[in-house]
N, C-alpha and C positions, 0 to 999 in steps of 0.2 A: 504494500500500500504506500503510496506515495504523499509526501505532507506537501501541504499549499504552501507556498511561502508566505509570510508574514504579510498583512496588509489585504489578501487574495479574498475576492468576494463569491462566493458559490452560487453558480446558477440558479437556485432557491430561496437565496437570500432578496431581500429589498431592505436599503439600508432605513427609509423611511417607517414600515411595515412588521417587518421581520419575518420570518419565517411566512410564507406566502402558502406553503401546502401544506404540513403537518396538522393544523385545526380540522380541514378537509377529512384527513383521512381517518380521523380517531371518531367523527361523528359517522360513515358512513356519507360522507356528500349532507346529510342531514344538516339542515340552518332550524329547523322548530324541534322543539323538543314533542314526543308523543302527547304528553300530559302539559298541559298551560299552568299558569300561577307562577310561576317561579321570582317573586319582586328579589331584587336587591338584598333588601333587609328582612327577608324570610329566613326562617331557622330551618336548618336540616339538620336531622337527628336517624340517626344509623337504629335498625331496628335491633333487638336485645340481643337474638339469637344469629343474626345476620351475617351469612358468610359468603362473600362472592365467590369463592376458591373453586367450589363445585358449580359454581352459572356458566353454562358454554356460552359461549358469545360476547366475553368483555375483554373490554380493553384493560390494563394493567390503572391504566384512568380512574378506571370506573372503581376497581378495588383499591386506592388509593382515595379516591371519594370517599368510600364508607369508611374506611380506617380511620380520615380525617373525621369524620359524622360520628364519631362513638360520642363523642360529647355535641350539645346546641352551637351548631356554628351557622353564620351569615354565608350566604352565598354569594356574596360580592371577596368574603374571606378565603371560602373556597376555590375564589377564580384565584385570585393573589396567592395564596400559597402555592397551585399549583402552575402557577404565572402561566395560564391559559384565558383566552377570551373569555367575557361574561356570558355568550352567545353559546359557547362551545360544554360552559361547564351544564348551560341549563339543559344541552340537549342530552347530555349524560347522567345529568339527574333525572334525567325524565324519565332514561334508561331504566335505571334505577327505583323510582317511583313504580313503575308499571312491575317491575318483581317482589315488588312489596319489602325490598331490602334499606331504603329511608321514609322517612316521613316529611314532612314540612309543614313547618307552623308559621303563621302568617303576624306579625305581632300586630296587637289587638290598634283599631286605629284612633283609642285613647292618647297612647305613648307615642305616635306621631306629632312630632311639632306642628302647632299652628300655621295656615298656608299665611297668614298676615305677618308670622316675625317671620318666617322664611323670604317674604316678599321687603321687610324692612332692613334685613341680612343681607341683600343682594343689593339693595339704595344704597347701604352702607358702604359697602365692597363697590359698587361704581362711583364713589363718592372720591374714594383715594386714586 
């Protein structure tokens, strides 16, 4: 095998973008997830007995999903940790969803801030 020299950009690459194929192929070509809901600030939680090891059809992703899911995490968390698209993670949980191997809880939209300080929070920040 041969090493690129230093500097050398791979046909795959896009310096703007990054990685141009690899999201592609871990969804199956898939952009929607099977199951909808998936907000930002939704909790996934890995079911108790959950073991992807014997599911055929996943990606190393997907059982890394639920490893991460043993405890309430954010799905916006789960993109980040596995520095994958937020697009890519939801279509993998969706995966997931449909084998009954996570759950998702939506936080209640008491604990959502106000859309008035949210809209006073952006006056403020175009202010500076």
């Amino acid at each position: 095998m041969r090493a690129e020299p230093p500097g050398a950009q791979h046909e795959w690459l896009d310096a703007a973008a990054g990685p141009v194929v690899r999201p592609y192929t871990l969804t199956g070509g898939r952009v929607r997830p099977v199951v909808d809901g998936f907000d930002l600030v939704a909790f996934v939680l890995a079911g108790a007995g959950a073991d992807p090891s014997g599911q055929p059809g996943l990606q190393p992703e997907h059982r890394r999903l639920v490893e991460l899911a043993r405890r309430p995490v954010a799905v916006a968390d789960l993109a980040a940790d596995l520095d994958l698209a937020v697009g890519v993670v939801r279509v993998l949980l969706g995966d997931l969803l449909a084998r009954g191997l996570v759950s998702v809880h939506e936080p209640p939209a008491a604990a959502l801030p106000d859309n008035d300080i949210l809209k006073a929070v952006v006056s403020g920040l175009r202010a500076l």
